[in-house]
Residue, then its C-alpha position, 0 to 999 in steps of 0.5 A: x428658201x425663201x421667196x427672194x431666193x427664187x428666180x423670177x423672170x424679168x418683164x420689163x416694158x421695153x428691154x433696150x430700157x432695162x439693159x440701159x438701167x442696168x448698164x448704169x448700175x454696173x450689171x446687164x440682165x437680159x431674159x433669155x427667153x426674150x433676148x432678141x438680136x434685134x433687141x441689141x445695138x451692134x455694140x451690146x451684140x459684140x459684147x455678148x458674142x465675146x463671151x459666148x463661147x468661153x467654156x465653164x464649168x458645171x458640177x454638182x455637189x452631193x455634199x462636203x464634210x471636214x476630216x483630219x489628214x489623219x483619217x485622210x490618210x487612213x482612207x481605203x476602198x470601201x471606206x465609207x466618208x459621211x457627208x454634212x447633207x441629209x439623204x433626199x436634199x437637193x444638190x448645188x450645181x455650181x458653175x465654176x465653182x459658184x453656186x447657180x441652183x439647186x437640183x435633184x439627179x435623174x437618169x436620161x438614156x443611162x446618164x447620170x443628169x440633174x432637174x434645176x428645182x430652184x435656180x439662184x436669182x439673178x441679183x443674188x448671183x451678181x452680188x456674190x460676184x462682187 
């Protein structure tokens, strides 16, 4: 991918300004990692708690392919469905069936989980929205 792709962590010189900036062109990114209550008017934080609790969910996709009904319907156990993605590629994590990242599968205390190796920047994420 290339480097647009990329999540890069914002550093704006004062975060109420890049709220207000982004305010005035539809979206609002905040760097988690300097998301701040104080930072936020009382207004900013009302909105932000209305949506903090609402459920999603994520899921990684290993790979797709295309098939008739036909051989879905021949399908059985043991059947073997070949994926359009080559062994070793990172899968997608999507959230709500939108792409987020990209991540490999690791196994934490028997389960099943995954590594984020590249996450989908912000602005590219806001434009699939629209």
């Amino acid at each position: 991918m290339n480097d647009e792709n990329h999540f890069k962590p914002l550093k704006p010189k004062n975060l109420n300004q890049a709220i207000e900036e982004e305010e005035e062109e539809g979206a609002i990114s905040v760097p988690l990692d300097e998301l701040k209550v104080e930072d936020l008017s009382d207004e900013q934080m009302a909105t932000l708690e209305t949506v903090m609790d609402i459920p999603v969910t994520i899921s990684m996709e290993v790979g797709h392919c295309e098939i008739t009904i036909r051989n879905l319907l021949q399908l059985n156990q043991g059947s073997v469905v070949e994926l359009e993605r080559i062994a070793g590629e990172p899968l997608d994590v999507m959230v709500n069936g939108m792409l987020l990242a990209h991540g490999e599968v690791v196994v934490v205390n028997d389960k099943f989980g995954i590594r984020l190796t590249d996450v989908i920047s912000l602005t590219d994420r806001i434009k699939k929205l629209k």
